[in-house]
C-alpha positions as CSV (number, residue, x, y, z in Angstrom):
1,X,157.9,211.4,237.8
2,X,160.4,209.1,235.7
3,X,159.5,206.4,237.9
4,X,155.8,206.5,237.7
5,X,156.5,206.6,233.4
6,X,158.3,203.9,233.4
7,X,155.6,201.9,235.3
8,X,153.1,203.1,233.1
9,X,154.9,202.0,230.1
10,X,155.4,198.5,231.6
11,X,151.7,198.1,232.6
12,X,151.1,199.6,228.8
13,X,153.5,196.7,227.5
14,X,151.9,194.2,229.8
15,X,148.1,195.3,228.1
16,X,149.2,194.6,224.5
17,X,151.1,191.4,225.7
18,X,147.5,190.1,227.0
19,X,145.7,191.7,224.0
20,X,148.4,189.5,221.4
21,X,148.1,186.4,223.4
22,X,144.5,186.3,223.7
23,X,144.1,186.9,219.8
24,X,146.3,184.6,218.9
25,X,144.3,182.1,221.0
26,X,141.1,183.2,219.5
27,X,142.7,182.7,216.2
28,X,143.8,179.1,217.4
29,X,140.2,178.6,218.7
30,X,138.7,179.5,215.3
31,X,141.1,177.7,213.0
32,X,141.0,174.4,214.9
33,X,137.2,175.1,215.3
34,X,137.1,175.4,211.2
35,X,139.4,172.5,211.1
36,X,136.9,170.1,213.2
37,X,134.1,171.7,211.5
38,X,136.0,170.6,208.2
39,X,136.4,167.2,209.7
40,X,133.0,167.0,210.3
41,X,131.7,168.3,207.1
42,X,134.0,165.5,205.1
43,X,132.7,162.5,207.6
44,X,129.3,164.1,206.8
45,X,130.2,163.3,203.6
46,X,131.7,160.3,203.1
47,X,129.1,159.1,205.8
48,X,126.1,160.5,203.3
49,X,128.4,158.6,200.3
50,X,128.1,154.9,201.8
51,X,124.4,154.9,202.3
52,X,124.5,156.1,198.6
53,X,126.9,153.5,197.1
54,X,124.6,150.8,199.3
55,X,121.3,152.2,197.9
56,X,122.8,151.8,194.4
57,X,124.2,148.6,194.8
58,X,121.1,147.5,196.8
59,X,119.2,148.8,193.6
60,X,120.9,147.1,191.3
61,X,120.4,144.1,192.9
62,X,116.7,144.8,192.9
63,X,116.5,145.4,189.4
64,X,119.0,142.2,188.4
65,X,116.4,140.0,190.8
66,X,113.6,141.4,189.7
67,X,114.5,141.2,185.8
68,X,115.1,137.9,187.0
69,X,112.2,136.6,187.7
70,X,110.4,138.7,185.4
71,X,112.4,136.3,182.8
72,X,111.6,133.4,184.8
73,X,107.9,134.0,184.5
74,X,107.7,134.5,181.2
75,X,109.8,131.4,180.6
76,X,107.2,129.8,182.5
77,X,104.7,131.6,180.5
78,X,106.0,130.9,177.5
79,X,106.2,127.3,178.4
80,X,102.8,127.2,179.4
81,X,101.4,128.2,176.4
82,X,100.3,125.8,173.5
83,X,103.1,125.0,171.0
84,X,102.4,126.4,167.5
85,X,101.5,123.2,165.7
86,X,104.2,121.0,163.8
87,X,102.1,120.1,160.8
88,X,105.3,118.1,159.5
89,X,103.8,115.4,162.7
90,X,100.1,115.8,161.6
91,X,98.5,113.5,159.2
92,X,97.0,115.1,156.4
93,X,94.2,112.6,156.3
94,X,93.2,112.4,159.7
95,X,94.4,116.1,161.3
96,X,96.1,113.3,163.8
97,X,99.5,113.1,165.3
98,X,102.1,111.3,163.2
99,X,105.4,110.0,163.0
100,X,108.3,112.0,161.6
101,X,108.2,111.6,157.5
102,X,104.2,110.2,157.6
103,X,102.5,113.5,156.0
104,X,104.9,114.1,153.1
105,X,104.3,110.5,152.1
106,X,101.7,109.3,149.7
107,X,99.4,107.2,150.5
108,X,98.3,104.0,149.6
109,X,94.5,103.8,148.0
110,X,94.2,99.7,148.3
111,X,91.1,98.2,147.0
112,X,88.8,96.4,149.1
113,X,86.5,93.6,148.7
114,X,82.8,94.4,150.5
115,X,80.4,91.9,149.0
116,X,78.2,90.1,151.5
117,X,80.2,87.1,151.4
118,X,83.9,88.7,152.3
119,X,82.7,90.4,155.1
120,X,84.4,91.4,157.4
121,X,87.3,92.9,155.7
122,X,90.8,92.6,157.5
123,X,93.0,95.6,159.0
124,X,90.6,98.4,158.1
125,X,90.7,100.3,161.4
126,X,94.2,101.4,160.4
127,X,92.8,102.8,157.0
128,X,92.8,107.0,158.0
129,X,89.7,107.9,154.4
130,X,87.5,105.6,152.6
131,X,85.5,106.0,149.8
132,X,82.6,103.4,149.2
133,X,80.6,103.5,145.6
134,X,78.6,101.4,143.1
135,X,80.3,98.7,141.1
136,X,78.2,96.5,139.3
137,X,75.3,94.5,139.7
138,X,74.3,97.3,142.6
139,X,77.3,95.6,144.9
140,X,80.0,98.4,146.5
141,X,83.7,98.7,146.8
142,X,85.8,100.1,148.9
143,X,89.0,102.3,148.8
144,X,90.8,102.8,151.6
145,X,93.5,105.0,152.1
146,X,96.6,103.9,154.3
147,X,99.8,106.1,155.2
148,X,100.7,105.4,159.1
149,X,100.2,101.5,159.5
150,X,101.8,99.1,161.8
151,X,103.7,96.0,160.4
152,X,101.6,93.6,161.7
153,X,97.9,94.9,159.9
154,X,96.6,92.5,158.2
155,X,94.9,94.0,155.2
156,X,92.3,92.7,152.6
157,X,90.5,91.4,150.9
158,X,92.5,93.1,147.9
159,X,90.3,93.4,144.9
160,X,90.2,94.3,141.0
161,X,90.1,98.3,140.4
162,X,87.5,100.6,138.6
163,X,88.4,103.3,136.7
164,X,86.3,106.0,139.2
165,X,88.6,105.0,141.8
166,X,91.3,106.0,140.1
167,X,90.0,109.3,140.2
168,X,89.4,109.2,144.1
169,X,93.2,108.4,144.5
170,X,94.4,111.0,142.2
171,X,92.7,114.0,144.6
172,X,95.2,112.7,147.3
173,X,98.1,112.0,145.3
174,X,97.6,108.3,146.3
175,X,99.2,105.1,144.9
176,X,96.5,102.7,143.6
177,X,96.7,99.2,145.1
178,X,94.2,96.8,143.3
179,X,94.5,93.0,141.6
180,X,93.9,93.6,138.5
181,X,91.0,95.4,136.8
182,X,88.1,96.2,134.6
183,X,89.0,97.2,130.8
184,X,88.0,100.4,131.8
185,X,90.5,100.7,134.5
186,X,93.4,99.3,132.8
187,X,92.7,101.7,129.9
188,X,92.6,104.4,132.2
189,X,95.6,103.3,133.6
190,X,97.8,103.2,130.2
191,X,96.1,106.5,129.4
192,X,97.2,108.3,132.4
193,X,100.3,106.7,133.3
194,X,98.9,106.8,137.0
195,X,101.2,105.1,139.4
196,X,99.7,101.4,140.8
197,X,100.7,98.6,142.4
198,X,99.0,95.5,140.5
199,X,98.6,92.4,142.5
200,X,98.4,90.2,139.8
201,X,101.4,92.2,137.8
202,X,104.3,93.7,139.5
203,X,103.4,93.9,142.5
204,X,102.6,90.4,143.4
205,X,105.2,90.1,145.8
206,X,103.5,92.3,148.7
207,X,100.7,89.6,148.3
208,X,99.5,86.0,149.9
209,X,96.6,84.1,149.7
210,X,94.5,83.6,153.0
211,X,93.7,79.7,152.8
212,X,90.9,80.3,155.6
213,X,89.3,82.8,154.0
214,X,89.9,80.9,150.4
215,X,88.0,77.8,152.2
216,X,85.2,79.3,153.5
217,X,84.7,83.0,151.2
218,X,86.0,82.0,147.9
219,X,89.4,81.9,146.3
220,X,88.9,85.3,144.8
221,X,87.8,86.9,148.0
222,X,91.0,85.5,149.9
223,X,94.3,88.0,148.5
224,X,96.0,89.5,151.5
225,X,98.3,92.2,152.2
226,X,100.5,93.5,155.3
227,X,101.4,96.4,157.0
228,X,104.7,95.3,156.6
229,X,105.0,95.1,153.1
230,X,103.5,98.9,152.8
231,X,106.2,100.1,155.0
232,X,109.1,98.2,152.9
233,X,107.4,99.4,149.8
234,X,107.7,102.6,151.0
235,X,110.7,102.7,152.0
236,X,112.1,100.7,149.1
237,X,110.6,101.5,145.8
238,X,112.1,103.2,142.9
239,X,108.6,104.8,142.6
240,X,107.8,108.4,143.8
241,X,106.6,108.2,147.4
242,X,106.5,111.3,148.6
243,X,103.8,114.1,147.5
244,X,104.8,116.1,144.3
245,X,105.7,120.0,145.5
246,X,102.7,122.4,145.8
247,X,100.1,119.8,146.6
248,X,97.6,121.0,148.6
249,X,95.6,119.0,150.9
250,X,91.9,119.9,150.9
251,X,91.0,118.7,154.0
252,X,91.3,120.5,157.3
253,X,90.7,119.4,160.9
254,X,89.7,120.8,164.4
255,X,89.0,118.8,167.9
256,X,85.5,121.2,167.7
257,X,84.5,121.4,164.7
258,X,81.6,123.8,163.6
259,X,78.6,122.5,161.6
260,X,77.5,125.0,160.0
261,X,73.1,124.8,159.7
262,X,73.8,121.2,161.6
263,X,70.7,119.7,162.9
264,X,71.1,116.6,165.6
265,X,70.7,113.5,163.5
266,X,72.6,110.5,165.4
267,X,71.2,107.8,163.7
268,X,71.1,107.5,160.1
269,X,70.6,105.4,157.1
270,X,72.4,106.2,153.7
271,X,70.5,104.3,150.5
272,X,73.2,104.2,147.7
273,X,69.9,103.8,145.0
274,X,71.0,100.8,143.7
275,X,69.9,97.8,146.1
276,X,73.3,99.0,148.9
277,X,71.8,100.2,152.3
278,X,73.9,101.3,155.5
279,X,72.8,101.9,158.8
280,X,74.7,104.6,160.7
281,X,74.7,104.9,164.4
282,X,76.2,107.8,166.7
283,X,78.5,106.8,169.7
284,X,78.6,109.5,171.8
285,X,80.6,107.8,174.5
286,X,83.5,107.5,171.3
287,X,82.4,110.5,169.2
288,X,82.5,108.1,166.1
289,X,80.2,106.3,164.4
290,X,80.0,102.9,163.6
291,X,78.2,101.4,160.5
292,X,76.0,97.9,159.6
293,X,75.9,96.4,156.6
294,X,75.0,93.0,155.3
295,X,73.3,93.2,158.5
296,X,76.3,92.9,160.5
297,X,78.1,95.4,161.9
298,X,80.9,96.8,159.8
299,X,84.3,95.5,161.6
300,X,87.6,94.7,161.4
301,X,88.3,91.1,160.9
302,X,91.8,91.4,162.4
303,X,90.7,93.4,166.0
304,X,87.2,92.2,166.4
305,X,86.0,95.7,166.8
306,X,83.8,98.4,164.7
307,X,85.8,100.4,162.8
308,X,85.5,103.8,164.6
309,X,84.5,106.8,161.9
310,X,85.0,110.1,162.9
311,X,83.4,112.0,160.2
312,X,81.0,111.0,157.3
313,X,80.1,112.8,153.5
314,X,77.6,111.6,150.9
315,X,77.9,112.8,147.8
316,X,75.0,112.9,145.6
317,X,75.9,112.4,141.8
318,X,74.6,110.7,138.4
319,X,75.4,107.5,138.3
320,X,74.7,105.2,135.4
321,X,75.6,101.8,134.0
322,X,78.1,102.2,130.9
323,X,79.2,99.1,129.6
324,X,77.7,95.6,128.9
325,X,79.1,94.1,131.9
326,X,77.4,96.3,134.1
327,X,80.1,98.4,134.8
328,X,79.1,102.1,136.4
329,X,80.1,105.6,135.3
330,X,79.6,108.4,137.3
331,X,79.4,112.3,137.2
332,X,82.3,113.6,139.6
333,X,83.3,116.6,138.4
334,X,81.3,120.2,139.0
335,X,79.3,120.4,141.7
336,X,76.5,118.6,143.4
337,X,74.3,118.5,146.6
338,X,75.9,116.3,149.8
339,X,75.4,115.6,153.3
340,X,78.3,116.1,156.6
341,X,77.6,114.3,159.4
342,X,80.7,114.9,162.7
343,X,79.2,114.8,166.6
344,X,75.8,113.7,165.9
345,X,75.2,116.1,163.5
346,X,73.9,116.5,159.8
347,X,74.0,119.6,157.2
348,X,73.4,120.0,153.8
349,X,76.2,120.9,151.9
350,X,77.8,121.4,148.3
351,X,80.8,119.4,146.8
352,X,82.8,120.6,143.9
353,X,85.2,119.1,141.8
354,X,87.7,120.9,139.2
355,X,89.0,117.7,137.5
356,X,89.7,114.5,137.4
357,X,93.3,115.1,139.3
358,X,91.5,117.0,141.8
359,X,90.0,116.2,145.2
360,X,87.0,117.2,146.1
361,X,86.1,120.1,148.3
362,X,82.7,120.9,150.7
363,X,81.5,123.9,151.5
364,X,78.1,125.0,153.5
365,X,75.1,127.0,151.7
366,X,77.0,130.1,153.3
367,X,80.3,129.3,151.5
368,X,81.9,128.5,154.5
369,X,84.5,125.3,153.8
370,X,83.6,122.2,155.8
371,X,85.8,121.7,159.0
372,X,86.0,117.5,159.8
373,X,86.9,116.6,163.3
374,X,90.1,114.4,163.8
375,X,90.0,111.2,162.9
376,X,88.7,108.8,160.0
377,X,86.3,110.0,157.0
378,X,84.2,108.0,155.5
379,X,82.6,109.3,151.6
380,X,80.3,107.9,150.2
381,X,79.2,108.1,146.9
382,X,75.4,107.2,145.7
383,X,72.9,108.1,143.3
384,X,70.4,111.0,142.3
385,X,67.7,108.4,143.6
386,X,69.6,107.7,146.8
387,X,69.2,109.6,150.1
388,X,70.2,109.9,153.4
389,X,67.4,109.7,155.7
């Protein structure tokens, strides 16, 4: 009986032995079970961070190429598109490219011979405006405007001044250039105080006589001038060369210009009224006109060639002789009837005038201000019984 309880204890003790051991394995089992599982939740994990990190670096890089060339296209773009215009390298009178310093300086207005026998007139193609108007005994004059010339024009003949010219310099700030004048002139010179450069006074120097021309046009149809003494005198003179502040120019330019009520007129001849005829012909192949007079075609002396005109006016105005000598007077301030002529085309327009200072402004029946294409203009100015036709 003892025996057979003390077995049974020992095979009781054996039963909880097995039942310890085999928790405590289970308990192994489970924690080193929970322990992989934890190992392979944190290389989940820092296997799902790397992907992550790469994405956002891979991103970035994205963005910092694609911002790139984003920049790099609108650079291109930007240097693609047109400049905004440098008016400090545009000539006022032409709406033309210039060199550095060329728009803010005045221009010189230099008197020009144009009677039958002084023809053809030296270094006018590098005149940028002209104005062309009755002098006495029906002849014309000429005024041509130079502010970007080369040293080696040749300009002239140089001629005496009238006092109407003085009044077509004024309007662009201009220095008159002339060898002497008419009592009219040099009154309205010492009246006005307006800056000149006299051939036969001061200004002598910047002159020489032509002994060709002398020989076979006349001694008074021979006074020359350079390029080279306009530069020096403008970069020299104690006189003011640049345009006074606030001046405005009153001419504006476009490579297409719009002619406003413009009919096709390419051939053309203007009748100043008093005896003076031009004939006006259309080069399309150019886009300038060239003009005859004296039955010759208008040229330069010094090139050979017609001097090229990009854009004409005629002004329509009284005109009437005021002096004994036949010297003429004419109506230029107000308003009057004119005639544009830029491509091949012609339209009526107004001009208007404040003052004598004043230059002169065109405008279309509309109102609309008269655009001129780039290049030379030609004005001329002719009498109620003139016409262009």
């Amino acid at each position: 009986m003892r025996k057979h309880g003390f077995l049974s204890l020992i095979s009781v003790m054996l039963v909880l032995a097995l039942m310890v051991s085999s928790m405590v394995g289970c308990k192994k089992t489970a924690d080193e079970s929970s322990v992989e599982a934890s190992g392979s939740s944190e290389a989940s994990e820092e296997k799902s961070e790397e992907p992550s990190e790469v994405s956002e670096e891979t991103s970035a890089a994205r963005t910092e190429e694609s911002s790139k060339e984003s920049s790099e296209e609108s650079s291109e773009e930007s240097s693609e598109a047109a400049p905004e215009e440098d008016l400090s390298l545009i000539n006022p009178l032409t709406g033309e490219a210039c060199e550095e310093g060329v728009r803010n300086r005045r221009p010189l207005a230099i008197m020009i011979d144009n009677v039958w026998i002084a023809v053809p007139s030296s270094g006018l193609s590098e005149a940028e405006l002209f104005f062309e108007t009755i002098v006495e005994g029906g002849a014309t004059r000429i005024m041509a405007f130079f502010n970007d010339v080369s040293d080696d024009a040749v300009i002239g003949a140089c001629r005496s001044l009238r006092h109407n010219y003085i009044e077509f310099a004024a309007g662009y700030d201009a220095i008159v250039v002339h060898a002497g004048g008419s009592n009219l002139a040099k009154a309205a010179l010492k009246s006005t105080g307006y800056d000149d450069i006299d051939a036969l006074g001061g200004g002598s120097s910047m002159f020489y006589r032509d002994s060709t021309r002398s020989a076979n046009m006349g001694y008074e149809h021979s006074l020359m001038t350079t390029g080279k003494a306009f530069n020096q005198y403008w970069a020299e003179s104690s006189m003011r060369t640049e345009y006074e502040e606030g001046h405005e120019f009153s001419m504006t330019f476009s490579d297409n210009p719009v002619v406003v009520g413009g009919v096709d007129m390419p051939n053309f001849t203007i009748d100043w009224g008093k005896s003076k005829t031009s004939t006006v012909e259309y080069k399309e192949e150019t886009g300038t006109y060239e003009f005859t007079q004296h039955d010759q075609l208008w040229i330069d002396d010094q090139t050979g060639e017609a001097i090229p005109i990009k854009n004409v006016v005629v002004i329509q105005t009284d005109i009437w002789t005021c002096d004994d000598e036949g010297h003429q007077d004419m109506d230029l301030n107000g308003s009057g009837n004119g005639y544009f002529m830029v491509n091949g085309q012609m339209a009526e327009i107004t001009w208007s005038r404040e003052d004598d200072n004043s230059p002169f402004v065109y405008t279309y029946a509309d109102g609309t201000p008269v655009e001129f294409g780039v290049g030379k203009t030609f004005i001329a100015i002719i009498c109620l019984r003139g016409s262009v036709h």
